[in-house]
C-alpha positions in Angstrom: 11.7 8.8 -19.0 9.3 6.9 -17.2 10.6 3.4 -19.6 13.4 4.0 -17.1 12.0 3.7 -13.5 9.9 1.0 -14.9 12.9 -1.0 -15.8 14.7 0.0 -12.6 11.6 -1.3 -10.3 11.0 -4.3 -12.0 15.0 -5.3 -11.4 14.5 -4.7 -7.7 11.5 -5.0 -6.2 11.1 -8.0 -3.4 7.7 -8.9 -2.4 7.5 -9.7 1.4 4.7 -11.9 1.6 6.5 -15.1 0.2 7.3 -15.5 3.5 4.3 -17.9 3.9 4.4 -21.5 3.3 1.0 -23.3 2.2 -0.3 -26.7 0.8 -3.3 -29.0 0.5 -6.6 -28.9 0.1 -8.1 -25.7 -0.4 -10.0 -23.8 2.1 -11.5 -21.2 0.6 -13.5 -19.9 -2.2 -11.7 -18.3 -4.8 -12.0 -15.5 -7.4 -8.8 -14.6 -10.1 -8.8 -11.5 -12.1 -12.5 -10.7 -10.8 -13.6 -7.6 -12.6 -14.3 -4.4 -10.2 -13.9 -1.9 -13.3 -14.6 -1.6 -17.2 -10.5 -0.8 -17.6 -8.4 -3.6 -18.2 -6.4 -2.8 -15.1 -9.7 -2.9 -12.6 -9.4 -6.5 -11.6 -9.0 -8.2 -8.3 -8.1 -11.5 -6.6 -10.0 -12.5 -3.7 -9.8 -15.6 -1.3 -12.5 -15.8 1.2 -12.4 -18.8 4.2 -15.3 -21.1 3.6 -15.4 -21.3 7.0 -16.1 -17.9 9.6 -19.0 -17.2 11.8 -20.3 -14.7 9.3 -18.0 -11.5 9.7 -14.5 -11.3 9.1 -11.9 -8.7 8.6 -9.6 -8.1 5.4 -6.1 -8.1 4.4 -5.9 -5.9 1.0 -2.4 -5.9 -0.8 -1.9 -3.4 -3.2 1.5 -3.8 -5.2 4.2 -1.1 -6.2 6.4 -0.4 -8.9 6.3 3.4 -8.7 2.4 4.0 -9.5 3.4 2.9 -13.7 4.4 -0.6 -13.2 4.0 -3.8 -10.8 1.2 -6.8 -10.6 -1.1 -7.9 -8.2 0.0 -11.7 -8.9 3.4 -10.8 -6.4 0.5 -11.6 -3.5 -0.6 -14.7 -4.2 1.3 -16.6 -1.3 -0.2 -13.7 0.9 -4.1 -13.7 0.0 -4.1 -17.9 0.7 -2.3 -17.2 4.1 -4.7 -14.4 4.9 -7.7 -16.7 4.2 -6.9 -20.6 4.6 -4.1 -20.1 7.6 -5.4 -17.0 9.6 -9.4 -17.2 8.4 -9.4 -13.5 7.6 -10.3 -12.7 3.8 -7.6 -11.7 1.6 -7.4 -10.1 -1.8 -4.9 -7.8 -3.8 -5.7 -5.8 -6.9 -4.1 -4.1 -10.2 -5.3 -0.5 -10.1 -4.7 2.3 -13.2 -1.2 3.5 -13.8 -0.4 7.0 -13.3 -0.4 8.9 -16.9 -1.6 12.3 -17.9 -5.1 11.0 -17.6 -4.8 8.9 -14.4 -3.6 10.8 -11.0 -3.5 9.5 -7.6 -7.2 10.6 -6.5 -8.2 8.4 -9.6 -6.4 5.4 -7.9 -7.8 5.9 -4.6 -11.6 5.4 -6.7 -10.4 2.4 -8.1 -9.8 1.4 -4.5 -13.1 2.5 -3.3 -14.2 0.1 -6.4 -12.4 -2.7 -5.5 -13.4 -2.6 -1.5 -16.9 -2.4 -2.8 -16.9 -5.3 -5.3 -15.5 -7.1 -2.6 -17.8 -6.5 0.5 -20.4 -7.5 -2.3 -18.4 -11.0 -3.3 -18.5 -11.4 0.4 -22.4 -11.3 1.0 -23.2 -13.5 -2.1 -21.1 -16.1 0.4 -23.4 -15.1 3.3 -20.2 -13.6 4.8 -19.9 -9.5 6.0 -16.0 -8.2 5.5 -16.6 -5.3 7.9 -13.1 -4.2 8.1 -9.7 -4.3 6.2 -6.1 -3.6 7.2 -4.3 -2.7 4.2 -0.4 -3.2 3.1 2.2 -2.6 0.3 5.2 -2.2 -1.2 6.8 1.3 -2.1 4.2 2.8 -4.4 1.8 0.6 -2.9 2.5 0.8 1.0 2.1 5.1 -0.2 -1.8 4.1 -1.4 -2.3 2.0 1.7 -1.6 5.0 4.1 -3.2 7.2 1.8 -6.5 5.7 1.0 -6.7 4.7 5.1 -5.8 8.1 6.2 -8.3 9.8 3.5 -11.1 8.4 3.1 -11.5 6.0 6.2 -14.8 7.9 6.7 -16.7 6.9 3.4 -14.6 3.9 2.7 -17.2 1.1 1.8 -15.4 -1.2 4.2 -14.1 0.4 7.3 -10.1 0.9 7.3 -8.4 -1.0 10.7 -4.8 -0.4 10.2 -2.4 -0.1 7.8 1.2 -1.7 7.1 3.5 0.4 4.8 6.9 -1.1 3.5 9.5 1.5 2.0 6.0 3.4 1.3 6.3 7.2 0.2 4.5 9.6 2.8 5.9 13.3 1.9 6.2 14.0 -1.9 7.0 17.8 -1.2 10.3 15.8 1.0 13.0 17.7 -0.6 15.1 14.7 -0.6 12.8 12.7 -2.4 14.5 14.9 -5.1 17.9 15.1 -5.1 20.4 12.1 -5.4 16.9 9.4 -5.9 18.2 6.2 -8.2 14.8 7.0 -10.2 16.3 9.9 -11.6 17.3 13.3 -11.6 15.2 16.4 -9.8 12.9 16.7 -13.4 12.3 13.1 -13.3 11.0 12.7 -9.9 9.0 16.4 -10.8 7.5 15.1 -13.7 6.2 11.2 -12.1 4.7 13.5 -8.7 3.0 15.9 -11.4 0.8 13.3 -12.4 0.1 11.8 -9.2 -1.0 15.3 -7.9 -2.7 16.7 -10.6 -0.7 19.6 -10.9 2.3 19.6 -13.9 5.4 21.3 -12.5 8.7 21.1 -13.0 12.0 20.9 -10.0 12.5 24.3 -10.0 8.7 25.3 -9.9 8.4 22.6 -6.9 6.9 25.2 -4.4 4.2 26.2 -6.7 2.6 22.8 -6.1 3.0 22.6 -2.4 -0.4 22.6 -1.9 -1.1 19.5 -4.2 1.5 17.3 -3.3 0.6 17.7 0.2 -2.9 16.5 -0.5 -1.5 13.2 -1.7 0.8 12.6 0.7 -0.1 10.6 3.8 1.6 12.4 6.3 -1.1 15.8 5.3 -4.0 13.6 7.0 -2.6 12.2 10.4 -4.5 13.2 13.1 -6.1 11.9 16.4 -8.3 9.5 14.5 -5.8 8.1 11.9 -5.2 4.3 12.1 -3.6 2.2 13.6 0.0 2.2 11.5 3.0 0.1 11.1 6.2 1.8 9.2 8.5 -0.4 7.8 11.4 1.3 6.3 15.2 1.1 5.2 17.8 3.7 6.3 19.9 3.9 3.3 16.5 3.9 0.7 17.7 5.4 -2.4 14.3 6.2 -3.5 11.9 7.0 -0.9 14.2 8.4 1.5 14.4 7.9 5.1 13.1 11.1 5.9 9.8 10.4 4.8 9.2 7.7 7.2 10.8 9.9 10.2 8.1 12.5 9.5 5.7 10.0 9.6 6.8 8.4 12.8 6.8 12.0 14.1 3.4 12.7 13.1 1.9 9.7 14.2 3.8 10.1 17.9 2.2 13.9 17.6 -1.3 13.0 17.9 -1.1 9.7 19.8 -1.7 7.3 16.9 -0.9 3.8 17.9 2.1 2.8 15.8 4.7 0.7 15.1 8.7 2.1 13.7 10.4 -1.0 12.6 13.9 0.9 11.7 15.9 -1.6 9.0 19.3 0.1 9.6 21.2 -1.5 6.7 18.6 -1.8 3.9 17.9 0.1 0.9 14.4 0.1 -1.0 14.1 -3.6 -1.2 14.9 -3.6 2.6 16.8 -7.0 1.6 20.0 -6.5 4.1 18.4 -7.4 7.4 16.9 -10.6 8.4 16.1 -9.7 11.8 13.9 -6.6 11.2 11.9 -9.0 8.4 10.7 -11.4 11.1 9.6 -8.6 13.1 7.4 -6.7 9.9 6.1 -10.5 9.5 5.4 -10.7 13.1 3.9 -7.6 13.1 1.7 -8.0 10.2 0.1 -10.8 11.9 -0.2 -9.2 15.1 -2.2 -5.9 13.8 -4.9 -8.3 11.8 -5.5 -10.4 14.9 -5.4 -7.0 16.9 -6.9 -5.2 14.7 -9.6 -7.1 12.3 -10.4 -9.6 15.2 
């Protein structure tokens, strides 16, 4: 089952930060495939500007491909742009796949891991990464405004803001289930059971209200949530619209500074319209200067 939605995301996923352009000399130290874990998926790649006045903000990446599939790699263009062309540290990171074993709390500790490994990287450099503004894509836009939402308070380095693309907010969405390219009802009940921690199947979906709420993003907003920019398609076939709509709402609810960049032809991918790309660009810059200084 899940062979399937690996296939299917790995057809047509499109990574926004190639939108950068770099070249020469470079600027910054750099680690590859640095080691914030003992699983073979616990690794990290981290630029860090060799020049800063000793305290810089973060831009942390964190892929999708549906929790089971995806690479850090897609973010390469990104982390060089975050460090040698804006000076801010930038680093992206493979994290544990969902599987019986492996739910979505365990993901947000290998987050935790990673933030920590890196705030240490950074001292060894004489440099203190005192904040991060995290982003993805689908899966990994869904960690992003999870792990910023959740755990901002003990998060070894302080969550800023947060920029979801096509990113999942609402697993107990009831549209999330019906008509989804993943799959049918079963599939989509079966992929969230692991992520919650809680097996169920379509038809048994209100027995696990409780836990899918407590990993969806939209459970935490409240007057202290971050800073938020939602980039989403209208005609998403996976994560549907609806889920950024009840985002937007909550966000608007309690005041949260935010950002609704509405792609009114796109699907997932949100390939179909060039004007509201320039604006997520645009406004991915603008939150880490606003936001991580």
């Amino acid at each position: 089952m899940f062979e399937k939605i690996i296939a299917f995301f790995m057809s047509i996923i499109t990574f926004f930060m190639g939108l950068f352009g770099l070249g020469g000399e470079a600027k910054s130290y750099e680690y590859r495939d640095l080691k914030y874990g003992e699983h073979q998926r616990q690794v990290l790649d981290l630029n860090i500007p060799k020049e800063n006045d000793g305290e810089i903000g973060l831009v942390l990446f964190i892929h999708g491909g549906a929790w089971i599939a995806g690479d850090k790699g897609s973010y390469e263009n990104g982390i060089e742009a975050a460090s040698e062309t804006y000076g801010w540290a930038g680093a992206t990171m493979n994290y544990r796949y969902l599987s019986d074993d492996i739910d979505f709390y365990d993901i947000l500790d290998d987050i935790d891991s990673a933030l920590k490994c890196i705030k240490e990287k950074g001292a060894e450099n004489g440099v203190n990464i005192n904040k991060v503004l995290l982003t993805g894509d689908s899966a990994g836009g869904h960690l992003s405004l999870l792990y910023a939402y959740s755990r901002a308070e003990t998060a070894p380095i302080t969550p800023a803001a947060v920029v979801s693309n096509s990113g999942p907010t609402d697993l107990f969405d009831e549209n999330f289930y019906i008509n989804n390219a993943l799959g049918g009802p079963d599939v989509i009940a079966d992929l969230f059971s692991d992520g919650c921690g809680q097996t169920f199947t379509y038809a048994e979906k209100a027995t696990a209200e409780q836990a899918l709420l407590k990993v969806s993003p939209v459970y935490y907003v409240n007057e202290n949530t971050v800073p938020t920019v939602i980039n989403h398609g209208v005609k998403d076939s996976i994560v549907p619209f609806s889920n950024a709509q009840s985002l937007d709402a909550k966000l608007t609810e309690y005041g949260v500074p935010h950002y609704f960049n509405i792609y009114p032809n796109s699907d997932h991918d949100l390939g179909a319209d060039e004007a509201n790309k320039k604006i997520a660009n645009d406004l991915l810059i603008e939150y880490c200067q606003k936001y991580l200084g």
